[in-house]
N, C-alpha and C positions, 0 to 999 in steps of 0.2 A: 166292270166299267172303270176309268179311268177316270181319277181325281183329277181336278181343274188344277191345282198348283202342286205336283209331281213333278211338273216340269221341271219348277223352281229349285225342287229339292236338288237336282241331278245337277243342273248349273251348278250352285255350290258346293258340291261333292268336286267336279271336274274345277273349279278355280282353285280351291284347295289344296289340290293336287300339283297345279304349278306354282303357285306360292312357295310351296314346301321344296319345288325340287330347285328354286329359282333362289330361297334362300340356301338350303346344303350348298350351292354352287359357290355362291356370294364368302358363304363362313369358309367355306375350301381355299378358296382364292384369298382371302387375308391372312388365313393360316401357312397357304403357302409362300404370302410375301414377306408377313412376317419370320416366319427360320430362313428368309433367304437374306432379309436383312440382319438378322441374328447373327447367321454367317459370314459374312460380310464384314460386320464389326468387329470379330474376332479375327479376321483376316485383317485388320488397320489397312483397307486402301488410302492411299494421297494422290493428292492430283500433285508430280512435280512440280518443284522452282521451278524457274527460269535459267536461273545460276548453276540448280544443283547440277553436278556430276553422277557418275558410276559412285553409288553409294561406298564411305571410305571405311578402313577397317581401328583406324587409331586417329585424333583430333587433338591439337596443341591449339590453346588458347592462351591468349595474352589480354589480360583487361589492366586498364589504369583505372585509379583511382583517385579523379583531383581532389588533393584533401591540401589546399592553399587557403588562405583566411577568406580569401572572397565567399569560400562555400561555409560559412560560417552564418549569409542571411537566413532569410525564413522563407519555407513556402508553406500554406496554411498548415502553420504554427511548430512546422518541422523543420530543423536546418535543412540546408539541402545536401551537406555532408552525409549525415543521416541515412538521406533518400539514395545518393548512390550506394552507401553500401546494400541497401534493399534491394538495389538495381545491381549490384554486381553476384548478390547471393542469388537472383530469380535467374542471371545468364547464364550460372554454373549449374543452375536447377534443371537445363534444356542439356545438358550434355550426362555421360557416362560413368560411373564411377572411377572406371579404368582411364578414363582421359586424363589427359595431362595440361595443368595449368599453369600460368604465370597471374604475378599478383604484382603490380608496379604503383607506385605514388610521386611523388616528389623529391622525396627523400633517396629515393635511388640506391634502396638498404642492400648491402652485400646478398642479404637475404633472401632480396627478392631478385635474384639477377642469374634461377635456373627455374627449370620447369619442377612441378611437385603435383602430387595425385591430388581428389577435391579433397576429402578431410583434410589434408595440410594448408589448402586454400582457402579455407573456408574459417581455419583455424588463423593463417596470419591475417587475414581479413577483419578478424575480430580485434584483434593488436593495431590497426592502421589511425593513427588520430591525427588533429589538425597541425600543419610545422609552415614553418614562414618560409621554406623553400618554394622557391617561383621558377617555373620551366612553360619555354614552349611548345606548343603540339608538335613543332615537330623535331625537338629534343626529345621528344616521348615516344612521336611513334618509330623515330631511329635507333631507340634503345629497346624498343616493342621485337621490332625486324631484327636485329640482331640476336636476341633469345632463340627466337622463331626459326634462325637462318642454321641454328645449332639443332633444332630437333628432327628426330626420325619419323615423327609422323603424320601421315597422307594429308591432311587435311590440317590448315591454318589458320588464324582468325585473330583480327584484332579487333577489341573494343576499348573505346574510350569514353569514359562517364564523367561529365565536366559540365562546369557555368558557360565556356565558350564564352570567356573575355576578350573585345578586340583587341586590346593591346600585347594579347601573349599566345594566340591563334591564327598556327603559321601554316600550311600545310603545303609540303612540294609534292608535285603528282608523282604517282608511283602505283603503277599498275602489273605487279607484283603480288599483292595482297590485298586480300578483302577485307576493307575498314570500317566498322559500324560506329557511327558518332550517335550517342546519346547525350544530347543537350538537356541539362535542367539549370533552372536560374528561376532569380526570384523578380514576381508583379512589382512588387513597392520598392524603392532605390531609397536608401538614405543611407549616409555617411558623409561626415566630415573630416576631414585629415590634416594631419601638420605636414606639409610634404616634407620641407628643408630648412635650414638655418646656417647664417653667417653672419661674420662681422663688418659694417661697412670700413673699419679699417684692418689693414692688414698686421699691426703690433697693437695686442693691449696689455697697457700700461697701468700699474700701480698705483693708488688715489685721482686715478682720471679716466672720465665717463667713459663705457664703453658703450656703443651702440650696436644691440643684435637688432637684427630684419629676421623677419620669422614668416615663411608662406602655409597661407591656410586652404585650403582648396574645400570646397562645398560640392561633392560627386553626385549629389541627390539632386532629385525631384522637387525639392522645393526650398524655395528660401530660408536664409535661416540669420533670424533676425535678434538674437540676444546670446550667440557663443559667448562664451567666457574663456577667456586664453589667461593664463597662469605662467609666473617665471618663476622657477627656485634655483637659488644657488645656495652650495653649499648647506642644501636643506631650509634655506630662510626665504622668504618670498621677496621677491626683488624687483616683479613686474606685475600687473593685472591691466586687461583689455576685454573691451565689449565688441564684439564683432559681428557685423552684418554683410553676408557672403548671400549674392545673388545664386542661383542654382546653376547648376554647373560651371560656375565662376570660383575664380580665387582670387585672395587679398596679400598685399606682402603689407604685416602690421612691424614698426619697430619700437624696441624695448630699451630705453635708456638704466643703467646701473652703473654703479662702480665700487669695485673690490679693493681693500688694503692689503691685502698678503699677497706675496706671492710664488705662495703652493699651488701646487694642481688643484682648478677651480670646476666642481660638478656641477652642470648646469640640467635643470628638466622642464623641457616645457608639458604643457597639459590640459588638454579640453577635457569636455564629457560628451560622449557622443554613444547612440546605440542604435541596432545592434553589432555591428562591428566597432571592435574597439583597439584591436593589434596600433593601428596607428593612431591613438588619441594623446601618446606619450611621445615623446623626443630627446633623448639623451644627445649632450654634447660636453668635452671636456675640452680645457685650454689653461695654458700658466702663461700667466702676465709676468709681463718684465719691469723694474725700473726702467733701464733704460740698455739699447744695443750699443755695447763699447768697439768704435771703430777706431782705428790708426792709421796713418798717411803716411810714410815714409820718405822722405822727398827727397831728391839729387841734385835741384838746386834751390827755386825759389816756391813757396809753395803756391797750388793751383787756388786763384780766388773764385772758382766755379764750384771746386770742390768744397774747400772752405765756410762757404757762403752755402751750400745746400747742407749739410752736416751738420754746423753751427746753428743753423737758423730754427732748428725744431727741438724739442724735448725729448721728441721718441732718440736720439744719439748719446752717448758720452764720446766726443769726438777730443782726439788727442793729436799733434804734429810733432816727429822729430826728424832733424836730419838724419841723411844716413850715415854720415860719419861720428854721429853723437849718439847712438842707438845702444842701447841695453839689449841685447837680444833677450836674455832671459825674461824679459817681460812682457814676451810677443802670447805667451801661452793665455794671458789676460784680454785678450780682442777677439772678436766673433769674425771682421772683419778688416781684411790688413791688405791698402793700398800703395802700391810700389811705385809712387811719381817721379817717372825720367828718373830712375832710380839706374847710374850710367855701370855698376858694376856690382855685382853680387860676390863676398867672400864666401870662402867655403863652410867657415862656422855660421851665415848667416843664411845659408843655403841649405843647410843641417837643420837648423830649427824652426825655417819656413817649410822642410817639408815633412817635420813632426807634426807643424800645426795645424796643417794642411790634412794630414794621415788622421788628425784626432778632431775635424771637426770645424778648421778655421777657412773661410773664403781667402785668398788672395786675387787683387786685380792688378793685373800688369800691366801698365800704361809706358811705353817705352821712349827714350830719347835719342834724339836722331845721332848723337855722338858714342852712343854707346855700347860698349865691349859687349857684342854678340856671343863671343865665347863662355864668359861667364854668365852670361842672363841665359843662355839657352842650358849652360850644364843645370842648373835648377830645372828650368820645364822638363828638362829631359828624366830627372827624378822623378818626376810628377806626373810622368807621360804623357805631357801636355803640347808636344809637338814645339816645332821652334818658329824663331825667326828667321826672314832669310831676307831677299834681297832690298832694297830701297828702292820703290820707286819714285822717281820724281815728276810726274805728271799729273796729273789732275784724274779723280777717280770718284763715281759717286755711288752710293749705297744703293740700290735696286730691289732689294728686298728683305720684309725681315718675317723672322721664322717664330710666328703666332702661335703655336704650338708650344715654341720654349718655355720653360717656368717664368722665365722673365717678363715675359707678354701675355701667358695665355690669361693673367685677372687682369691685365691693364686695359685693353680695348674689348669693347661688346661686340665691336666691328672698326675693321683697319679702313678708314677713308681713302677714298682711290683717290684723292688729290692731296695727300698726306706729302709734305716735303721733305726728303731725305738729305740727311747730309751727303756732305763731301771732304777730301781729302783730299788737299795739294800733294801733301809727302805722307807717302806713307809703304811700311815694310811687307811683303809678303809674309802669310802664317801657313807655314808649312803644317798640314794635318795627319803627312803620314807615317807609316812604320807604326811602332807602338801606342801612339796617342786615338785617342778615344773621344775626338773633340769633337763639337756641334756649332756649328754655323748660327747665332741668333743675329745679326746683319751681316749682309752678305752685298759685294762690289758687281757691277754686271760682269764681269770675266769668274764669279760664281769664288772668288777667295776673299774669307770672313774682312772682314772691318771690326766685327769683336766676333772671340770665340767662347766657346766656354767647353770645362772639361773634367769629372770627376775625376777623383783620387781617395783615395781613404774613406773617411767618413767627411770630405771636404770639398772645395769647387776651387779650381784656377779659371781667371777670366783675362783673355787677352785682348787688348785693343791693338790695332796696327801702325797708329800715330799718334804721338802724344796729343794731350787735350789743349793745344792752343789756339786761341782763334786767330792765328796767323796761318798756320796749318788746316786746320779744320773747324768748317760752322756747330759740330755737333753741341759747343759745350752755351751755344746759344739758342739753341733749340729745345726751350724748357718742356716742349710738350713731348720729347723724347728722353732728353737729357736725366731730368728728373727724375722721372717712374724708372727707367734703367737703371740709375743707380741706387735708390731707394729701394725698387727689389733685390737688387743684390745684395743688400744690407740685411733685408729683410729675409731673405734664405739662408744667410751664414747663419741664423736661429737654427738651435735644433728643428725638425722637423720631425710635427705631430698632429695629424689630420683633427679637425675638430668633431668628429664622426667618425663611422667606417658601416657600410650598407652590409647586414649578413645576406652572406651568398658573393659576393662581391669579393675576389681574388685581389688583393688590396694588400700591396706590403708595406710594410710600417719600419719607420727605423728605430730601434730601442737605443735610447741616447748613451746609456753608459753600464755597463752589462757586470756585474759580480760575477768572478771566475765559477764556474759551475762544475766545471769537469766532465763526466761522463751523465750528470743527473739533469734530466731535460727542462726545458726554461716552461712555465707555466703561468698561465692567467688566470686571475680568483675573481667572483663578483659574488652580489648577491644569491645569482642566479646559478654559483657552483664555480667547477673552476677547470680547466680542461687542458689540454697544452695545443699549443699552435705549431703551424709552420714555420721553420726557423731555416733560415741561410747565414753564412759567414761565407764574408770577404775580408781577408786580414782582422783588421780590429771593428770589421764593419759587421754588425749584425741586424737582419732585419728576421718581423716574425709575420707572418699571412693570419690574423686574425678574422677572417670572414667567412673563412668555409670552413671552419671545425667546433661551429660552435653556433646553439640553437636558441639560444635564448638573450632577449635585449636588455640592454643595463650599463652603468659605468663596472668598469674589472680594471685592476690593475695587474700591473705584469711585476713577479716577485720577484725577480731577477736582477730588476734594477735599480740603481741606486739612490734615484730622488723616487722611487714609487711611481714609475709613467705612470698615467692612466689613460683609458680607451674606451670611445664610447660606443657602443652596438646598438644599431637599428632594423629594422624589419624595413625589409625591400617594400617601397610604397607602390608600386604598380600592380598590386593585388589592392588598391585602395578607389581603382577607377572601376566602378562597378556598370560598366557600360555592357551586354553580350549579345550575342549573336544568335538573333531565332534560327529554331528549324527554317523558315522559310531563307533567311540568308547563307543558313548553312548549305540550302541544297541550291542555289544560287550562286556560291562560292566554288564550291566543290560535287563540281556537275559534272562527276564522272563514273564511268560503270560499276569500279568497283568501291566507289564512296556508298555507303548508302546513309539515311540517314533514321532513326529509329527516334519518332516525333512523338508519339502516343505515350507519356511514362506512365500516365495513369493504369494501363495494362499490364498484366502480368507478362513481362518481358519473358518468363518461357519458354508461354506459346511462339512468341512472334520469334523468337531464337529459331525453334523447334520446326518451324515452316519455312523460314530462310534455309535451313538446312536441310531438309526431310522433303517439302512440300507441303500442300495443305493435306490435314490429316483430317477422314471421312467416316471415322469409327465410331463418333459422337450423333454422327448424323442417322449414320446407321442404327444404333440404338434407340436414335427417337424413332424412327419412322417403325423398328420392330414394335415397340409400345403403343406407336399410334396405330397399328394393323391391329394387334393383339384387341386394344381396345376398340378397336373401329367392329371386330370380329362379333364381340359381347356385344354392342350398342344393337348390330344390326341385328343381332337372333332376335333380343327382346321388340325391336320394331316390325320385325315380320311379326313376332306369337302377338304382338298387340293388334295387330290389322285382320289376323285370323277370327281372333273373338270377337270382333268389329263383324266383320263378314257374316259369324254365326249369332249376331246380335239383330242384325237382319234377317236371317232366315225365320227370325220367328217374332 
C-alpha cells in the first residue's frame, strides 16, 4: 500500500536536485568571471585619451617651479612653496625612470638649463628654495620650449606649478606643445608693503629738512588700521607713523628729518607685517650737499634771469667772472659752469672745459649773436657736441619738448596741451651731425633743437640756440619752463646715484670716482656678502649693473671707490600684489586645446599625469570586481546549503 505523504518525500528529493545543479552553475559562472577579471588586470587595459597618440618610446619633461616670495603664503598651514614641490615630485612619480627631465625656477640656474634623468631631478628639486627673482609665464614657458626644442625625445610636456599672479601671467598661444597649468594659491590674502620712496625735493641739503614720501600699499583682504611705519637713518630712528590703509588701497605717508654730515646717509624703512615679509623693509641711500657750486662765465654783461634764479636759493654757491678775468684753473671747483654770450673761446680755456667736462662738470652754452663760430664750435667739437651753424633771423617757436629727457621726465606728472612755448626772434641752427651724440630736449617745428644736450665723459654739454634775452626770446620769462630747466641742470651736474636700485632690474649706476684697480675686478660688500657686478668703461667713465648679480636686499658699498659709494637693493615689489588667477579664470583665459588646466591639487597628481598620457587605466577595477566574484562565489554556496536545510526542515 502506498503511504499518504510519499509523495512529499519524492518532491523534495527532485527540488534538491535543482537547487544543487542551479547552484554548481551560479559558483561556475563567478569563478569564471572572476579569472577573467583576474586577467584582465594583469593585462592593464585603458580606455585611451583623447590627446593620447601611438604610445611613445622616450618622454622629455620640463616642470617649473615658482618658488617667487608670493609662494611663501599659506594654504592650510602649508606654504604653498612647499605644496608645489609635492606637486612636482607626484608629476615625475607618473613618468619612467629612464625619462628625461627639466627642473626650471626663477633663478634660471645654469643648472637647470639641460635635460637629467629623475634621480637628478628629483635630487635638484630638493635644493630649489625661495629667491626674489620675478619672471613671467611667458619668459618661463619660452625658456621651457627651448630645453624641449633640443631633445631627442618622442613625446614632450610642459608643466607649470605656480600662484598665477595677475600681474606676472602672460601667456602667447602656442600650439606647439602640451601645457599643463597647475594653479595653487592661497584662501586668506594679507600683506602689507612699502612699495617706493623719494624725495619731494630733488638736492638734500646739510642742516635742512629733508622730506621722504614713503608709499604703503595694503594688498589684503582687510583693512588695516594701526600699521606702524618706522624711519632709520644712519641706524637712529628719525621717523615713526601710525597708519590706516583701506584694503586694497594705498597711502603715500611723508617723513620729515634732517641730517648734519655729509657722508653717505643709510636710510630703512620698516613695518611689521605677516606672513609675507620680503617687503616690510625698504633700503635707500643718498649724500646731502652743502650746497651745488655753479659759475657763469659771462661775455658781457651778466644775465639778470640767471642771476636772480641761482642767487635766490640756498641749494647754489653761485659765483660770476668775466671771461676775460677768468682763472681757468679753478673751473675744476664747479659742478656746473655756464658759458654767457661767452663771444670766443681760447685754446687753454677750451682745454680745461673739456677736462671738466671728461671728469664730471655740466657745461651750458648760451651763445651770442656776435660771436666767433670758429672758436666756440672748435670746443663742441672736442666734446662731440655738434656745432653751431647758421643764424636765423626770423621768428621761430618751440613745438615740442622731449618728456623723456632727464630734464623733464620728474618736472611734469603730465605736459598740459595748452602749455605756452617759447619763441625765438634770432636764433642759430644746432647742427647734430657727424660725431655728436646729441638729444633734442626742445625742439623748433622745422624739428632743430632750441636746446640740446650731449654726453661726453663723465659730463653733460648743453646748448641753447639764442642767447637768453628777452629782446630775442620769451623763454627767460617763462618761469614755469625757465626755472625747472635750469635747476635740473644744475641738478644733474651732481654725481649721479639712484636712491634705490630694484634687484633683477638691469640698472646701471655710475661709480663716481674709481681707485685704479688694474686687472682685480671692482666688487660690492654689504651685510648680506659681497659679490662683483657688471662693470663697463668708457674712458674715465665707469658704470657697474648692480641688479642682476646679486640676491639678497640691503645697503653694500662698492670698494672701489673713493668716497665709499653706497647702494641700496630692493626686492622687486610685484610679487607683493597677491591678487591670482583661479582654475576657472585660468581655463577662461587660455581656452585652447592644448592648454589644459590641472584644478584638483588635492589629488595625487600621478594618477591624473598617468591618464593624460596613458588613458584611463582599468586594472584597479578589474581587481575589484575579481574579489567581488570571488566573494559573490562563497556568499552564494552558503545561501543555497542554507535554503537546502530549510527545505529539509520542512520535510519533517
Amino acid at each position: 500500500m502506498y503511504f499518504t505523504n510519499v509523495r512529499f518525500l519524492k518532491n523534495i528529493q527532485e527540488e534538491t536536485a535543482t537547487k544543487n545543479r542551479l547552484k554548481h552553475l551560479l559558483v561556475l559562472l563567478t569563478r569564471l568571471l572572476a579569472i577573467t577579471f583576474l586577467v584582465f588586470a594583469f593585462a592593464q587595459p585603458f580606455i585611451p585619451s583623447e590627446s593620447a597618440e601611438s604610445k611613445p618610446t622616450s618622454r622629455a619633461v620640463s616642470i617649473y617651479i615658482d618658488n617667487s616670495f608670493s609662494m611663501e603664503t599659506m594654504q592650510d598651514g602649508k606654504r604653498l612653496f612647499d605644496i608645489a614641490k609635492e606637486k612636482a615630485t607626484e608629476i615625475a612619480d607618473a613618468y619612467k625612470v629612464d625619462d628625461a627631465f627639466q627642473l626650471l625656477t626663477n633663478d634660471f640656474e645654469a643648472g637647470h638649463q639641460h635635460l637629467v634623468n629623475k634621480e637628478a631631478f628629483l635630487q635638484m628639486l630638493a635644493q630649489v628654495n625661495i629667491s626674489p627673482e620675478v619672471k613671467t609665464t611667458d619668459e618661463i614657458l619660452k625658456r621651457q620650449k627651448d630645453i624641449l626644442n633640443r631633445a631627442d625625445e618622442e613625446q614632450r610636456s610642459i608643466f607649470v606649478i605656480s600662484d598665477f599672479q595677475k600681474n606676472n601671467t602672460q601667456i602667447t598661444p602656442d600650439s606647439s606643445y602640451q601645457i599643463n597649468l597647475v594653479p595653487i594659491s592661497s584662501k586668506n590674502i594679507r600683506n602689507l608693503s612699502i612699495d617706493s620712496a623719494w624725495f619731494i625735493s630733488p638736492v638734500q641739503l646739510i642742516n635742512q629738512p629733508s622730506s621722504l614720501c614713503v608709499r604703503v600699499h595694503n594688498y589684503g583682504t582687510e583693512d588695516i588700521t594701526n600699521a606702524t611705519l618706522n624711519l632709520k637713518i644712519q641706524d637712529q630712528v628719525k621717523g615713526l607713523s601710525t597708519l590706516q590703509i583701506s584694503a586694497g588701497a594705498f597711502i603715500i605717508d611723508t617723513l620729515n628729518f634732517t641730517v648734519n654730515e655729509s657722508n653717505w646717509q643709510r636710510g630703512e624703512l620698516f613695518i611689521q607685517d605677516y606672513p609675507v615679509t620680503f617687503d616690510d623693509i625698504f633700503y635707500f641711500t643718498y649724500k646731502p650737499v652743502a650746497q651745488i657750486p655753479v659759475l657763469t662765465i659771462n661775455g658781457n654783461n651778466a644775465n639778470a634771469y640767471l642771476t636772480s634764479l641761482f642767487s635766490g636759493t640756498d641749494v647754489f654757491a653761485y659765483t660770476q667772472q668775466q671771461a676775460n678775468q677768468l682763472n681757468v684753473s679753478e673751473l675744476d671747483g664747479f659742478n656746473l659752469v655756464v658759458l654767457n654770450e661767452v663771444k670766443s673761446i681760447s685754446s687753454g680755456l677750451s682745454e680745461m672745459l673739456v677736462k671738466a667736462v671728461n671728469n664730471g662738470t655740466s657745461v651750458v652754452v648760451i651763445p651770442a649773436l656776435d660771436m666767433d663760430e670758429n672758436s666756440i664750435n672748435t670746443f663742441l667739437s672736442a666734446c662731440n657736441a655738434g656745432s653751431f651753424g647758421e643764424l636765423i633771423n626770423t621768428k621761430r617757436t618751440v613745438s615740442k619738448i622731449n618728456s623723456e629727457h632727464a630734464i623733464f621726465s620728474e618736472v611734469f606728472e603730465k605736459i598740459p596741451q595748452n602749455i605756452t612755448l617759447p619763441f625765438a626772434n634770432k636764433s642759430f641752427i644746432i647742427n647734430t651731425s657727424g660725431r655728436s651724440m646729441s638729444d633734442g630736449v626742445m625742439l623748433f617745428s622745422d624739428a632743430i633743437p632750441f636746446l640740446a644736450s650731449n654726453n661726453y665723459g663723465s659730463g653733460k654739454v648743453y646748448l641753447f640756440s639764442s642767447p637768453l634775452q628777452n629782446t630775442v626770446t620769451d623763454f627767460p620769462v617763462q618761469g614755469g619752463i625757465f626755472v625747472p630747466v635750469f635747476f635740473r641742470i644744475a641738478v644733474l651736474s651732481q654725481p649721479e646715484s639712484p636712491l634705490f636700485v630694484t634687484i633683477g632690474k638691469d640698472i646701471w649706476i655710475k661709480v663716481h670716482d674709481v681707485i685704479a684697480i688694474g686687472d682685480k675686478p671692482l666688487t660690492v660688500s654689504g651685510a648680506a656678502g659681497e659679490f662683483i657686478p657688471g662693470l663697463r668703461r668708457s674712458g674715465n667713465k665707469v658704470e657697474i649693473n648692480v641688479g642682476t648679480n646679486n640676491k639678497a636686499s640691503g645697503i653694500f658699498v662698492i670698494n672701489e671707490s673713493t668716497d665709499k659709494q653706497e647702494i641700496a637693493l630692493n626686492y622687486d615689489r610685484r610679487e607683493s600684489n597677491l591678487t591670482f588667477y583661479s582654475a576657472k579664470d585660468l581655463e577662461e583665459l587660455f581656452n585652447a586645446p592644448n592648454v589644459r588646466i590641472i584644478s584638483n591639487t588635492s589629488q595625487n597628481l600621478a594618477t591624473a599625469v598617468s591618464q593624460f598620457n596613458e588613458g584611463k587605466a582599468l586594472w584597479k577595477i578589474c581587481i575589484i570586481l575579481a574579489l567581488a566574484f570571488f566573494s559573490f562565489r562563497s556568499t552564494a554556496y552558503k545561501v543555497f546549503t542554507l535554503t537546502e536545510k530549510q527545505m529539509h526542515a520542512l520535510t519533517y
